[in-house]
C-alpha positions as CSV (number, residue, x, y, z in Angstrom):
1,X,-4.7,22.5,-4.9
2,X,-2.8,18.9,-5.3
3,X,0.3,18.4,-7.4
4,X,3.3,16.0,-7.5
5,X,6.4,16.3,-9.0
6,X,9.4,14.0,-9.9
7,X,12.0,13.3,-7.2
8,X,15.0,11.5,-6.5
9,X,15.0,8.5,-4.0
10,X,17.3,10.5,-1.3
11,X,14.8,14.0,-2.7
12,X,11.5,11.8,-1.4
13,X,13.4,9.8,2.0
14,X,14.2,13.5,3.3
15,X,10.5,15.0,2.0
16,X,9.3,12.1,3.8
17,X,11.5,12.5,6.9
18,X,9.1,14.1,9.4
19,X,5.7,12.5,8.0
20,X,4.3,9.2,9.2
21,X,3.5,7.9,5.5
22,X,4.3,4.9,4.8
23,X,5.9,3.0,7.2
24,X,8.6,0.6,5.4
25,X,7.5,2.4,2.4
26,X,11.1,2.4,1.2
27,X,12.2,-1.2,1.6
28,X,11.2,-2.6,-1.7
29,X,12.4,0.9,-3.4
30,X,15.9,0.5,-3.7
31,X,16.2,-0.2,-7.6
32,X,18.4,2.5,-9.5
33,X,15.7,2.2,-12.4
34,X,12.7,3.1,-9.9
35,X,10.8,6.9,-10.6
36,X,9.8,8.4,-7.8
37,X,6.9,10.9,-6.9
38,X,6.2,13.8,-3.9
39,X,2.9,14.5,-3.7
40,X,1.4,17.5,-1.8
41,X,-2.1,19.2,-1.3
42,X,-2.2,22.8,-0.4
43,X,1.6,22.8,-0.7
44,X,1.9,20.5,2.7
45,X,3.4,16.5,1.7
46,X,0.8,14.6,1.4
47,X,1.7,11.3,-0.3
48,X,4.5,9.8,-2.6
49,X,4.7,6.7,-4.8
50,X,7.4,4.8,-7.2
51,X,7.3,2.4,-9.7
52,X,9.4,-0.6,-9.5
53,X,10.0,-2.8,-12.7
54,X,8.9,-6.3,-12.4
55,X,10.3,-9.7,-13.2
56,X,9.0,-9.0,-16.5
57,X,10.0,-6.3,-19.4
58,X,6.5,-5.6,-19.9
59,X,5.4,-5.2,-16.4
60,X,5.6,-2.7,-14.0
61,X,4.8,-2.6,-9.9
62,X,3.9,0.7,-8.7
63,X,3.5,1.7,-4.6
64,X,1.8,4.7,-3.2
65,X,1.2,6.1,0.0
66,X,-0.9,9.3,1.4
67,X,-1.2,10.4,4.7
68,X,-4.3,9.6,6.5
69,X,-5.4,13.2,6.1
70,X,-5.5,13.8,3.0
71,X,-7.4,10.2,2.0
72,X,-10.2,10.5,-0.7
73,X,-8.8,14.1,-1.4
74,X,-7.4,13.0,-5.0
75,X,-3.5,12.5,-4.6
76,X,-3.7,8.6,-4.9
77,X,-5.3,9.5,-8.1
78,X,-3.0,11.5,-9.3
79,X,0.1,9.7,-8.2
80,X,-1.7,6.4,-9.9
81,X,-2.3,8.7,-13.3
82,X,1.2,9.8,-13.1
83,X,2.9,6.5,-12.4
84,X,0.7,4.5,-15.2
85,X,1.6,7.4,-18.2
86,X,5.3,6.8,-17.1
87,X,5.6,3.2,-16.9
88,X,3.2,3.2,-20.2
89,X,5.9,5.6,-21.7
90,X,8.7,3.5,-20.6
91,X,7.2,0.7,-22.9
92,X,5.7,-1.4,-19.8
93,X,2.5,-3.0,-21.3
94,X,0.9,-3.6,-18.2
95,X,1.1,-2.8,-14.1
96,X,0.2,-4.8,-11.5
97,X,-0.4,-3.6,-7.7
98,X,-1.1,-5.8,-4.3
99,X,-3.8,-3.9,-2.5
100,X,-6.1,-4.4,0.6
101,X,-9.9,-5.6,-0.3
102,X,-11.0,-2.2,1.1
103,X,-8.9,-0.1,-1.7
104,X,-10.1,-2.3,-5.1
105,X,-13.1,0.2,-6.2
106,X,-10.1,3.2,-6.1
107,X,-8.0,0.7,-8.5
108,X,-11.3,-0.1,-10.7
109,X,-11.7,3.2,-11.5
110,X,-8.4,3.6,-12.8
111,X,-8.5,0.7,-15.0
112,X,-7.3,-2.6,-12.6
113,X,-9.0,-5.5,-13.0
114,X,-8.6,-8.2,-10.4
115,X,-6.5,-10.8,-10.9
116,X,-6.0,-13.3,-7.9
117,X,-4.9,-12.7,-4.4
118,X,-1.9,-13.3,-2.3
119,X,-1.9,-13.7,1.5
120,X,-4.9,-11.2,2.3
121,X,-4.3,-9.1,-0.7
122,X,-5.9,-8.6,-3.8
123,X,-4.0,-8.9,-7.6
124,X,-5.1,-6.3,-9.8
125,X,-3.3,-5.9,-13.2
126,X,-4.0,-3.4,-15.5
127,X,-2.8,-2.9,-19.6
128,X,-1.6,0.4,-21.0
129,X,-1.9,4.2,-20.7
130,X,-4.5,6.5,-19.0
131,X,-5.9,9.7,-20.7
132,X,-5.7,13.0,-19.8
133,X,-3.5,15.0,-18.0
134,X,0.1,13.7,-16.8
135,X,3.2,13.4,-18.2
């Protein structure tokens, strides 16, 4: 069974502690306003992410991470889901996330469309809430 749940920054650096997630995951996280997620499969941590407001009011940047074994298992969905309805509920209009080429059909199917890209990566943006079931 996945779930996630709502943690603190210093809650998620000492969940993360002992994984190999993420390396430098929490250099761009340091903003007091930033939500942050655990993530776990089975009850073992299995990926985090946090949303980070962007130089706009209506736009959000959200970062994930999930450990290499549980990949394609459903927690970057869910993290994704959970991150958009917040951001959405916060009042951000839109997201945007940087992603490799390789990870673009995971952010279609959440809603992304492509935008540009920046220095190997590729822009996706994506406008309001997803349906269903996280709060």
């Amino acid at each position: 069974m996945i779930t996630a749940k709502w943690v603190t920054l210093n809650e998620l650096k000492n969940i993360a502690k002992e994984s190999k997630i993420g390396a430098g995951f929490f250099e761009t996280s340091t903003d007091t306003a930033t939500q942050y997620i655990a993530a776990y499969a089975d009850g073992e941590f299995a990926g985090m992410g946090y949303l980070l407001p962007g130089g706009k009011s209506e736009r959000v940047k959200k970062y994930a991470a999930v450990h290499d074994n549980y990949r394609r298992s459903g927690i970057g969905n869910l993290i994704f889901r959970m991150l958009i309805r917040r951001a959405y509920n916060a009042g951000y209009k839109s997201s945007v996330v940087f992603t490799p080429p390789e990870a673009v059909a995971f952010f279609i199917k959440l809603g992304y469309v492509t935008f540009g890209s920046h220095g190997g990566l590729v822009e996706m943006r994506r406008d309001g809430d997803v349906f269903g079931v996280c709060s």
